[in-house]
FIPAVEX-758344 format. One record per residue (C-alpha): residue number from 1; residue in three letters; x, y, z. Coordinates in Angstrom, 3 decimals. Layout:
! residues N
+------+------+----------+----------+----------+
| resi | resn |        X |        Y |        Z |
+------+------+----------+----------+----------+
|  NUM |  ALA |        X |        Y |        Z |
...
+------+------+----------+----------+----------+
END
This chain:
! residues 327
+------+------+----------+----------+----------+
| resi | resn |        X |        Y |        Z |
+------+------+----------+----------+----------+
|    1 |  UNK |  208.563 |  255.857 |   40.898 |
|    2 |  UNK |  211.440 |  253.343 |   39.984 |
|    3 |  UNK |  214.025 |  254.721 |   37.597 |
|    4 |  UNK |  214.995 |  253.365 |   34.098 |
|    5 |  UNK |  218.151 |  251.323 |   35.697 |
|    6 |  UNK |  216.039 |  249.759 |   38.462 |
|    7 |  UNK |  213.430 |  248.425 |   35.487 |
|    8 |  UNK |  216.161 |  247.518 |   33.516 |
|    9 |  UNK |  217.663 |  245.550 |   36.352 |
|   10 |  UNK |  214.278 |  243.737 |   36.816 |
|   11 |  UNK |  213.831 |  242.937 |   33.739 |
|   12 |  UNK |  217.267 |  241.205 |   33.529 |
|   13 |  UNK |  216.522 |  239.723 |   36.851 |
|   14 |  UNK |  213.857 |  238.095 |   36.123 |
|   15 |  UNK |  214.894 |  237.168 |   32.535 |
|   16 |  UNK |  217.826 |  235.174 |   34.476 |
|   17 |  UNK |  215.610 |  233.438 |   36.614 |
|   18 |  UNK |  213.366 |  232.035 |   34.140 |
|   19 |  UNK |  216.618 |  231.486 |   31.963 |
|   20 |  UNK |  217.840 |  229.306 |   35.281 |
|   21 |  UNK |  214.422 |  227.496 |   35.803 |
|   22 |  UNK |  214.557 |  226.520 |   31.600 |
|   23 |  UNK |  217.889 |  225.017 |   32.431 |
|   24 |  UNK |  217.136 |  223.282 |   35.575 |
|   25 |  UNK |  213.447 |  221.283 |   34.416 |
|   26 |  UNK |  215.230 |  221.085 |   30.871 |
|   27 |  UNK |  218.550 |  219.384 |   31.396 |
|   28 |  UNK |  218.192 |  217.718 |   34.670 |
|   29 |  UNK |  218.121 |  219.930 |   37.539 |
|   30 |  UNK |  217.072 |  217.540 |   39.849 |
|   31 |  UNK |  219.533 |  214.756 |   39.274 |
|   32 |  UNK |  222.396 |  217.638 |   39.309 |
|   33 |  UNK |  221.528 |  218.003 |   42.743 |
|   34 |  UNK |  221.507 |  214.641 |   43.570 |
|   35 |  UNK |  225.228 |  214.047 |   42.566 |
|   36 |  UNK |  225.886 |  217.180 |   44.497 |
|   37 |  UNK |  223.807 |  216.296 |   47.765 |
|   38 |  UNK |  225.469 |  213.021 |   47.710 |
|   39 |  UNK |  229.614 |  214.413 |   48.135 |
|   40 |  UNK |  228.149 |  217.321 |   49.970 |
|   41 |  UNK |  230.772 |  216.853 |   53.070 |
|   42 |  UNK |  233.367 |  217.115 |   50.388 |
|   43 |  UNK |  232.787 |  220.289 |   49.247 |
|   44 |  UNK |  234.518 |  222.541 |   51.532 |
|   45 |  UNK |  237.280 |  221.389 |   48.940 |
|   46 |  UNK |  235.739 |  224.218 |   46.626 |
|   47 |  UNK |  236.685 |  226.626 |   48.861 |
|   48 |  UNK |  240.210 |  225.091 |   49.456 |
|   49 |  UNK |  240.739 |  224.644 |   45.854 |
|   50 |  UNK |  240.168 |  228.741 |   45.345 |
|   51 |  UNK |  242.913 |  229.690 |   47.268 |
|   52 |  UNK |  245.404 |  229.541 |   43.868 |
|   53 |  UNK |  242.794 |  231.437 |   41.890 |
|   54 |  UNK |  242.658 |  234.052 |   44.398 |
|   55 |  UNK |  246.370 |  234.461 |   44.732 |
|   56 |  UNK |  247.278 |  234.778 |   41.360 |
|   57 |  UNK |  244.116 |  237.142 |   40.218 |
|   58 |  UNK |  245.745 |  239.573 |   43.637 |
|   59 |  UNK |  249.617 |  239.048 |   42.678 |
|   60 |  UNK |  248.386 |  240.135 |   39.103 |
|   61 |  UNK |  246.941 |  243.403 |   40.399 |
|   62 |  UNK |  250.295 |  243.867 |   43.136 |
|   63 |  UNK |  252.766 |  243.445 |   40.067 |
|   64 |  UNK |  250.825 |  246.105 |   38.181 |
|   65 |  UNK |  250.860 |  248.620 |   41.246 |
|   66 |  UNK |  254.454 |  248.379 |   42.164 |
|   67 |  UNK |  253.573 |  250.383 |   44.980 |
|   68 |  UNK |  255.927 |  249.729 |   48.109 |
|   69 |  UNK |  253.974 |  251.572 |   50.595 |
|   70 |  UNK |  250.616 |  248.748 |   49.355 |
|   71 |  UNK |  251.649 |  245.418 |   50.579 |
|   72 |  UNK |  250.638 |  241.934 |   49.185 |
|   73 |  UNK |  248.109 |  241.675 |   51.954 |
|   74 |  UNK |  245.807 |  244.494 |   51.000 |
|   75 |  UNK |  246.011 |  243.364 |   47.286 |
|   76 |  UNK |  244.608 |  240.036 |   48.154 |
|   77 |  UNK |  242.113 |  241.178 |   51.006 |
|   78 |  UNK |  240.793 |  243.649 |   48.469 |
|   79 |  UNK |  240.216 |  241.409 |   45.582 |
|   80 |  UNK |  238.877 |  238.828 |   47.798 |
|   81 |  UNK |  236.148 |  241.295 |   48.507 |
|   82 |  UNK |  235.908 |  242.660 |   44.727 |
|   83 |  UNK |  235.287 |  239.090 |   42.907 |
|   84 |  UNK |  232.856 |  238.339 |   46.032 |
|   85 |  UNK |  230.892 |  241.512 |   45.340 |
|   86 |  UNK |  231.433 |  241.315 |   41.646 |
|   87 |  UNK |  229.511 |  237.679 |   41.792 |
|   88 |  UNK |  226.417 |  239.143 |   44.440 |
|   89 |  UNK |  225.596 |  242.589 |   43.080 |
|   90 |  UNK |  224.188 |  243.905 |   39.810 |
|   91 |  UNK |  226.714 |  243.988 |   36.986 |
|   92 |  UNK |  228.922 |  241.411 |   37.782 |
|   93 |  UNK |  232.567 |  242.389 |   37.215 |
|   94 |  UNK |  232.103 |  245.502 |   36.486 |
|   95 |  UNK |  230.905 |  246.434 |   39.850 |
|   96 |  UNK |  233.871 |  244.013 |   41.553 |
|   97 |  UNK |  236.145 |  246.596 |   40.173 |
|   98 |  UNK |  234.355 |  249.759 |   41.364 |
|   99 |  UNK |  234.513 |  248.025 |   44.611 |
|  100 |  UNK |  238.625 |  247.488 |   43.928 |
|  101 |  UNK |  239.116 |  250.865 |   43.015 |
|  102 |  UNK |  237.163 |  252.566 |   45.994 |
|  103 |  UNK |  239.243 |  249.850 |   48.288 |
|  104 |  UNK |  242.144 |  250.573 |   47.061 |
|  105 |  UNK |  241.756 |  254.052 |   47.276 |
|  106 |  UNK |  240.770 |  253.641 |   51.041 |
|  107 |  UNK |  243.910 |  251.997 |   51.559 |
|  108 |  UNK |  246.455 |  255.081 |   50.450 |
|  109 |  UNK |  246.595 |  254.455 |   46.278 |
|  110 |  UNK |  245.578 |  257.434 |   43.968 |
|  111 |  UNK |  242.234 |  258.123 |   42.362 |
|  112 |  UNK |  244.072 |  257.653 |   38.920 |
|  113 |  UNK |  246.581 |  254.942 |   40.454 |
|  114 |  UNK |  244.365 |  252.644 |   41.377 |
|  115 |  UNK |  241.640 |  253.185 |   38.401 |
|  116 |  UNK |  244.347 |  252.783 |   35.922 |
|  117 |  UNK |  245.592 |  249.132 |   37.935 |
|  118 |  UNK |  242.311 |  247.478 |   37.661 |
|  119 |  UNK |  241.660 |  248.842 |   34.465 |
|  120 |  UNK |  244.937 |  247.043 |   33.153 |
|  121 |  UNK |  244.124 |  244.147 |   35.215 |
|  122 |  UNK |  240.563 |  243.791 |   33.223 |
|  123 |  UNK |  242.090 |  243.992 |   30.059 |
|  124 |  UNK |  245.323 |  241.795 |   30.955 |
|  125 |  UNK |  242.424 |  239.404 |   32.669 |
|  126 |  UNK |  240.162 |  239.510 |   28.935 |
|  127 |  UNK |  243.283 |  239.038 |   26.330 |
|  128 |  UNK |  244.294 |  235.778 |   29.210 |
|  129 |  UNK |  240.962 |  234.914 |   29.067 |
|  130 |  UNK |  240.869 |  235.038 |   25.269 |
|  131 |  UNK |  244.525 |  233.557 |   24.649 |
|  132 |  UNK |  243.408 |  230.533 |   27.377 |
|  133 |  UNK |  240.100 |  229.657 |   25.118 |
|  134 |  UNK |  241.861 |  229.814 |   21.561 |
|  135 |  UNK |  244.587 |  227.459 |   23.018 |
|  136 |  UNK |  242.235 |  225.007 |   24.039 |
|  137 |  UNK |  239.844 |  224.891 |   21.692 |
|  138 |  UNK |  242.488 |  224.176 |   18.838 |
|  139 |  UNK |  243.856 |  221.466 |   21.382 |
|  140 |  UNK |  240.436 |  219.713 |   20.948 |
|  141 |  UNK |  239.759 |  220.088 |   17.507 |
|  142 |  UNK |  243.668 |  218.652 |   17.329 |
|  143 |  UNK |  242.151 |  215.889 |   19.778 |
|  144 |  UNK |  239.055 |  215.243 |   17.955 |
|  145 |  UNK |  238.474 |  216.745 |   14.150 |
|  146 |  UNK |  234.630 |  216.020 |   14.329 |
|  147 |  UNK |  234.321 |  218.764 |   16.792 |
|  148 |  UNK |  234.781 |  221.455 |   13.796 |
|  149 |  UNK |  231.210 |  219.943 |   13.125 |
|  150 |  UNK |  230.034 |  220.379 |   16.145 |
|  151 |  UNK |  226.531 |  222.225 |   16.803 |
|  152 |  UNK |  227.780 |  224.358 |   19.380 |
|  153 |  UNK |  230.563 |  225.946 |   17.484 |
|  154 |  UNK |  228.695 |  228.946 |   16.272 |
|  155 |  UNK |  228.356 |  229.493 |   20.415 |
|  156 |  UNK |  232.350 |  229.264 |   20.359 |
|  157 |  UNK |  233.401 |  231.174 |   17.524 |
|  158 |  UNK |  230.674 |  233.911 |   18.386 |
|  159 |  UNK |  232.203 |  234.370 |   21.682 |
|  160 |  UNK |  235.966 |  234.079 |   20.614 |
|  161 |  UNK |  235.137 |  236.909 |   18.145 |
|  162 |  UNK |  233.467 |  239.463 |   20.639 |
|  163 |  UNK |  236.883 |  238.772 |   23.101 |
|  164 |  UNK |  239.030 |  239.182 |   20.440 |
|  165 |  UNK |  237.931 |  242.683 |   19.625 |
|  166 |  UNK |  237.321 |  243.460 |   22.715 |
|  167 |  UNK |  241.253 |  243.508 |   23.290 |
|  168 |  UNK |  241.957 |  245.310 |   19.985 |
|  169 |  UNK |  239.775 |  247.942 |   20.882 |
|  170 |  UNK |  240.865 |  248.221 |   24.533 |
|  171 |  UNK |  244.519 |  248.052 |   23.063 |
|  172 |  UNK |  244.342 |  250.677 |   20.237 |
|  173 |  UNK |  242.137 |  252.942 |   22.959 |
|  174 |  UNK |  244.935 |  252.991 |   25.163 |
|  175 |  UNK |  248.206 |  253.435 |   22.662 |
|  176 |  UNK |  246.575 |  255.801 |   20.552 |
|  177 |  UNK |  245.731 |  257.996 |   23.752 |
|  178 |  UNK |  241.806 |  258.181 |   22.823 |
|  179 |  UNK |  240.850 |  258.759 |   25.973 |
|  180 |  UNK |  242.669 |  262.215 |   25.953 |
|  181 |  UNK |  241.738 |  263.342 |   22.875 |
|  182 |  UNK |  238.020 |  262.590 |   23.538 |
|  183 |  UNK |  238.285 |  264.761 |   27.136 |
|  184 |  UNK |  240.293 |  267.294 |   25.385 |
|  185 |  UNK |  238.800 |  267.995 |   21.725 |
|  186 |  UNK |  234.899 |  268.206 |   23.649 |
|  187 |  UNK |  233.078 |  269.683 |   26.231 |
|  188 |  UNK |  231.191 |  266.539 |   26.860 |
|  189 |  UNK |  232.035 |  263.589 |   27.802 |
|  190 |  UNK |  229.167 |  260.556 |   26.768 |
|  191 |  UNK |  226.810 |  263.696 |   27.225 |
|  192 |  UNK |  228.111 |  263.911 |   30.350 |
|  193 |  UNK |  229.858 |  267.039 |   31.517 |
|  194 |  UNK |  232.865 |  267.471 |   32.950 |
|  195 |  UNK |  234.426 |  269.913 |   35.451 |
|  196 |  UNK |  238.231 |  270.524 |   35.578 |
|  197 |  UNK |  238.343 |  268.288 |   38.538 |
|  198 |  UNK |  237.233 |  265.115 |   36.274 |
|  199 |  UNK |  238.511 |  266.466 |   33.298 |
|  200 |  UNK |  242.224 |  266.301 |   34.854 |
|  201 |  UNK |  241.229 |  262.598 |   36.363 |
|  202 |  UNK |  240.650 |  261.085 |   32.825 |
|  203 |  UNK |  244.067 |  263.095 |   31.713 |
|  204 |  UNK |  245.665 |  261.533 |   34.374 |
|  205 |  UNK |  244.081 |  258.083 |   33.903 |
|  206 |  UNK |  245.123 |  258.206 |   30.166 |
|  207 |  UNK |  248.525 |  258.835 |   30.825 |
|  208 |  UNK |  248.875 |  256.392 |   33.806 |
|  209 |  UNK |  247.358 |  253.547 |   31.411 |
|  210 |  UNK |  249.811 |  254.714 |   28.463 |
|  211 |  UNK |  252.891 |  254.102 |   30.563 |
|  212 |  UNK |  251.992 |  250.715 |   32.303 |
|  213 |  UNK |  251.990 |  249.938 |   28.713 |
|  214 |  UNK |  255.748 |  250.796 |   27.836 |
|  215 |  UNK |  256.293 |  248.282 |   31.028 |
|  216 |  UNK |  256.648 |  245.500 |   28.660 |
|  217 |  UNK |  257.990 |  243.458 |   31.893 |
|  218 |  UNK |  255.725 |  243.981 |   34.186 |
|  219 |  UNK |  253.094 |  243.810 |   31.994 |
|  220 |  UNK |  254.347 |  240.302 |   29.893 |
|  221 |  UNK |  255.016 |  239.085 |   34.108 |
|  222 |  UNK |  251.453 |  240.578 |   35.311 |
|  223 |  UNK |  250.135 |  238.917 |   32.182 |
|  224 |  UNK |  251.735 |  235.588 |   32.750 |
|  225 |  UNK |  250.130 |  235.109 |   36.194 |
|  226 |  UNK |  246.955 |  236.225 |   34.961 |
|  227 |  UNK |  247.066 |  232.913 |   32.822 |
|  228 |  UNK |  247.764 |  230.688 |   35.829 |
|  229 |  UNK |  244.922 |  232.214 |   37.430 |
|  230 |  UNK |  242.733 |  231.495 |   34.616 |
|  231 |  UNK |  244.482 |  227.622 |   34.643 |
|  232 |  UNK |  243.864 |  227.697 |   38.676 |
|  233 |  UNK |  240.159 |  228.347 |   37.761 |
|  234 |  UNK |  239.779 |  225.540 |   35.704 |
|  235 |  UNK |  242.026 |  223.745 |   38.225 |
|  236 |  UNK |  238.595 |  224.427 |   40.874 |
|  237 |  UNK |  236.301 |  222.692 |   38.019 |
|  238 |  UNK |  238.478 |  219.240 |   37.813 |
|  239 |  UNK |  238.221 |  219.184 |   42.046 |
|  240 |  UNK |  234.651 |  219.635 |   42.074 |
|  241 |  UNK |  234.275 |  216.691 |   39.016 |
|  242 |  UNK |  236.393 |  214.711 |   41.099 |
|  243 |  UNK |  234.313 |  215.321 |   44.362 |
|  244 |  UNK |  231.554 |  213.711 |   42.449 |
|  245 |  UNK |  233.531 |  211.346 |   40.724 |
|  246 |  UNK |  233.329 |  212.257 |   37.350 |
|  247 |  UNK |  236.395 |  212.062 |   35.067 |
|  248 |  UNK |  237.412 |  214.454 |   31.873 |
|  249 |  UNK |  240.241 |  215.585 |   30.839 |
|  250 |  UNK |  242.401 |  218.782 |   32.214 |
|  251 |  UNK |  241.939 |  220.163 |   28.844 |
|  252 |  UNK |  238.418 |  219.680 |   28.684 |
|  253 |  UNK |  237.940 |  221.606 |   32.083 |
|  254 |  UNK |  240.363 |  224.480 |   30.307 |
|  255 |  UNK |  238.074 |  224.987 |   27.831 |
|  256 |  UNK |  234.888 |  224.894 |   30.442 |
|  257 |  UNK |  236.363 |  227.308 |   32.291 |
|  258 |  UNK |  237.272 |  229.731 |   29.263 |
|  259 |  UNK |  234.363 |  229.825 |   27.395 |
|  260 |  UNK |  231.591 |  230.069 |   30.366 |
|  261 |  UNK |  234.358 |  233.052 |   31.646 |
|  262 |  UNK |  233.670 |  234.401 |   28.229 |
|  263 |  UNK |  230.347 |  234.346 |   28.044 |
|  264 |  UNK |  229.037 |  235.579 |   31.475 |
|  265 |  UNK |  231.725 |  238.071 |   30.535 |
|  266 |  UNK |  229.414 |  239.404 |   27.767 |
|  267 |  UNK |  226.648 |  239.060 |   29.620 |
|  268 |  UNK |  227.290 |  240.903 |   32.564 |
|  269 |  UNK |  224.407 |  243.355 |   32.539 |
|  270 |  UNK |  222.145 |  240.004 |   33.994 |
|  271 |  UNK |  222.308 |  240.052 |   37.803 |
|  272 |  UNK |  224.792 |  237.430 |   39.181 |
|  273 |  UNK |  224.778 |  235.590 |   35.761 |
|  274 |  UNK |  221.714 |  234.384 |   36.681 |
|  275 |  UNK |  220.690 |  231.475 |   34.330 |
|  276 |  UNK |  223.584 |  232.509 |   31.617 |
|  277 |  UNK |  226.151 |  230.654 |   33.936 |
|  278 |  UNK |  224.291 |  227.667 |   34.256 |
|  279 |  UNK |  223.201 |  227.400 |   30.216 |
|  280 |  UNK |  226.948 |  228.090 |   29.289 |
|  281 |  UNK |  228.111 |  225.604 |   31.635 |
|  282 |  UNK |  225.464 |  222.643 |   30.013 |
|  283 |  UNK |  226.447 |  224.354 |   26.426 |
|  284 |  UNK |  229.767 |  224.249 |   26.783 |
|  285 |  UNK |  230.062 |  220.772 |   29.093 |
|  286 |  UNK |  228.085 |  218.895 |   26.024 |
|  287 |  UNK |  230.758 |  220.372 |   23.758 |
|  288 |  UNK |  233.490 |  218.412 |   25.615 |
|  289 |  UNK |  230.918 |  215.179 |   26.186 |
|  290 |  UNK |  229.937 |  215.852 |   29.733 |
|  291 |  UNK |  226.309 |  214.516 |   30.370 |
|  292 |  UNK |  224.198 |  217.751 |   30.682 |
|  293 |  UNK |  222.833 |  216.793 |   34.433 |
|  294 |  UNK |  226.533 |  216.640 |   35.126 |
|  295 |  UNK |  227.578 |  219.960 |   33.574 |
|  296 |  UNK |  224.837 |  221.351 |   35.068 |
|  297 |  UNK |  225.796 |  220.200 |   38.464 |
|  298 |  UNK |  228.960 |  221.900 |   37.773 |
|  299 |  UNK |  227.171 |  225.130 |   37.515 |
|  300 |  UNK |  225.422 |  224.656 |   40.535 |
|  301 |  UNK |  228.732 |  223.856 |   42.392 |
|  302 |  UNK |  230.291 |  227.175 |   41.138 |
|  303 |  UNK |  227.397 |  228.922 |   42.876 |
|  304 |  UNK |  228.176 |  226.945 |   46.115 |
|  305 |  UNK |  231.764 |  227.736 |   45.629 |
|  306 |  UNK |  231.021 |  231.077 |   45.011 |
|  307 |  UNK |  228.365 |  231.313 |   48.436 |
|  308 |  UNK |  231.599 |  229.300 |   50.628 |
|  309 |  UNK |  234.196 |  232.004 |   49.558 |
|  310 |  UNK |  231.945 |  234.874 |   49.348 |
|  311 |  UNK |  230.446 |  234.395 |   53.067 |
|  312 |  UNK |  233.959 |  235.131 |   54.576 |
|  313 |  UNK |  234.868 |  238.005 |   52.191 |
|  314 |  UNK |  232.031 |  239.970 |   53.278 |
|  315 |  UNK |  233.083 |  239.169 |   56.964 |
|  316 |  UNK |  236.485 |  240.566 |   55.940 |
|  317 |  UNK |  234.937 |  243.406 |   54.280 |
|  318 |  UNK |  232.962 |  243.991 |   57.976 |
|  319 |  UNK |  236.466 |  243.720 |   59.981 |
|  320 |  UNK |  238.888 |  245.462 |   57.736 |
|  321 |  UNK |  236.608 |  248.537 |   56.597 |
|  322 |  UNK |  233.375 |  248.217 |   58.677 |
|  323 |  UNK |  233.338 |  252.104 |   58.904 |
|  324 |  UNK |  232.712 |  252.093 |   55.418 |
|  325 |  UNK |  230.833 |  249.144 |   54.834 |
|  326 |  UNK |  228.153 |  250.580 |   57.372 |
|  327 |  UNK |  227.794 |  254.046 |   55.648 |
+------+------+----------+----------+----------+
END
C-alpha cells in the first residue's frame, strides 16, 4: 500500500511532466534542441563554467563553519554532492541540505554544528537570492520603463514578495529565539514528540543559529560570497547563450538567473523542478526579450549542465564515502 508522501510525490511527478511536455510542444521544444544539438561539442563549457558557482556556494558554507579541524576540501566535495543530489531527488534543496548535514557530520562536525551552518547558508543563500533579483529588476525597469507594463510582472512581484518574507520570517525566527521557546513552552513539537535527546538538539541548534548571528563579519563576508555565487550562476547562463550564439545583456542573464532561482525555490515540493524550471525559464527569458525557443533551450541546457556536473559528484560521493553510499 503506498503511503500519503509516495502519492503525493506522484502526483507532483507527474504534474511536472505534463507541465514540461506543455512547455516543450507549446513554445518550441523542438527547435530548442536544434540550437542545442548544433554547439553540442561546446558544451563541456557548462561544466567548466560551474566551477566559480561551486566555489563560492562551498567557501560560503567554510566561512560560516570556522572550523580548523574541516578543511576547504571537504566543504567543496560535500556541497558538490549536496546541490547534485538536491537537483536528482525529491524535494530539491531541501533534500541537498539533509545530504550536507549528514556529510558533514560524517566528516567530524556536530549534529547542531553542522545543522545550524547549512541552515544559515539557506537563509544567507534566499536574502542573496532576493537582494540579486530586486537589484536587477529595478536595473531594467531603469533600462526600459515599459517593462513596469509588462504582462509578466505579476509573475515577478509575486515571487519577490514570497522571498522577501521568507527572510523576515527566517530572521525574526532566529533573533527572537522561537525555536526555543516553541521546544520549551510544549510537549510537542509539530505534533511530533520529543525526547530529551531531540529536545536538547533544537536547544542547541537555537543557540548555535543565535550566535552566528552576532558574527556580523562573518556573516556580512559569508553573505558577500553568497552574492558572487549567485552572479557566477548567471555567469553559466551568458556561456551557454554564447555557445549558441545568442547575445543579451549580463543584466538580463542576472535577472534569468534570479527569478527562475526564485521560483523553483517555491516550488520545490515538484521532483527535480520538473516542468517549473523550464516554464520559468520561457516566462522569465520573454520578460528580458529572449525568443521563447531560445529561453527554452536555456532550460534544457541547465538540465545538461546539471546531468555533466552531477555524473562526477555521485562518482565522488562513491569514492569519498562509498561505505555509506552503499548502506
Amino acid at each position: 500500500m503506498l503511503k500519503t508522501k509516495n502519492i503525493k510525490f506522484i502526483i507532483f511527478l507527474f504534474l511536472g511532466i505534463f507541465l514540461f511536455k506543455w512547455v516543450y510542444d507549446f513554445f518550441g521544444g523542438t527547435e530548442a534542441l536544434d540550437l542545442i544539438n548544433k554547439k553540442k561539442n561546446k558544451l563541456y563549457l557548462l561544466f567548466l563554467a560551474h566551477i566559480p558557482t561551486l566555489y563560492f556556494d562551498s567557501l560560503t558554507w567554510f566561512i560560516l563553519l570556522k572550523q580548523k579541524s574541516f578543511s576547504f576540501f571537504w566543504s567543496f566535495i560535500i556541497t558538490w554532492i549536496a546541490q547534485t543530489s538536491g537537483k536528482f531527488f525529491p524535494t530539491g534543496n531541501v533534500t541537498g541540505e539533509f545530504v550536507r548535514i549528514y556529510l558533514g557530520i560524517k566528516k567530524g562536525l556536530s549534529t547542531h554544528e553542522a545543522s545550524s551552518t547549512v541552515f544559515a547558508d539557506l537563509i544567507l543563500a534566499t536574502f542573496s537570492l532576493f537582494i540579486i533579483g530586486l537589484f536587477s529588476f529595478f536595473l531594467v525597469i531603469f533600462k526600459d520603463s515599459d517593462l513596469i507594463f509588462s504582462g509578466y510582472n505579476h509573475y515577478i512581484y509575486f515571487s519577490l514578495i514570497i522571498i522577501f518574507c521568507g527572510c523576515i520570517f527566517f530572521y525574526f525566527f532566529i533573533r527572537r529565539r522561537l525555536l526555543r521557546r516553541i521546544v520549551r513552552n510544549n510537549n510537542s513539537f509539530f505534533n511530533i514528540k520529543l525526547n530529551k535527546k531531540n529536545i536538547i538538539f533544537f536547544i542547541k541548534l537555537d543557540t548555535s543559529l543565535y550566535y552566528l548571528t552576532k558574527k556580523k563579519a562573518t556573516v556580512s563576508k559569508a553573505l558577500f560570497f553568497r552574492l558572487v555565487g549567485w552572479l557566477a550562476g548567471a555567469f553559466e547562463i551568458y556561456i551557454f547563450l554564447l555557445i549558441i550564439d545568442v547575445h543579451i545583456s549580463f543584466i538580463d542573464v542576472i535577472l534569468i538567473e534570479s527569478f527562475t532561482g526564485i521560483i523553483r525555490a517555491i516550488a520545490f515540493f515538484v521532483p527535480a523542478g520538473i516542468g517549473i524550471q523550464e516554464l520559468a525559464f520561457v516566462v522569465i527569458g520573454s520578460y528580458v526579450g529572449l525568443n521563447p525557443s531560445v529561453a527554452f533551450s536555456v532550460a534544457i541546457g541547465r538540465r545538461v549542465r546539471e546531468l555533466l556536473v552531477g555524473i562526477p559528484a555521485i562518482v565522488s560521493w562513491i569514492i569519498f564515502f562509498g561505505k555509506d553510499f552503499r548502506n
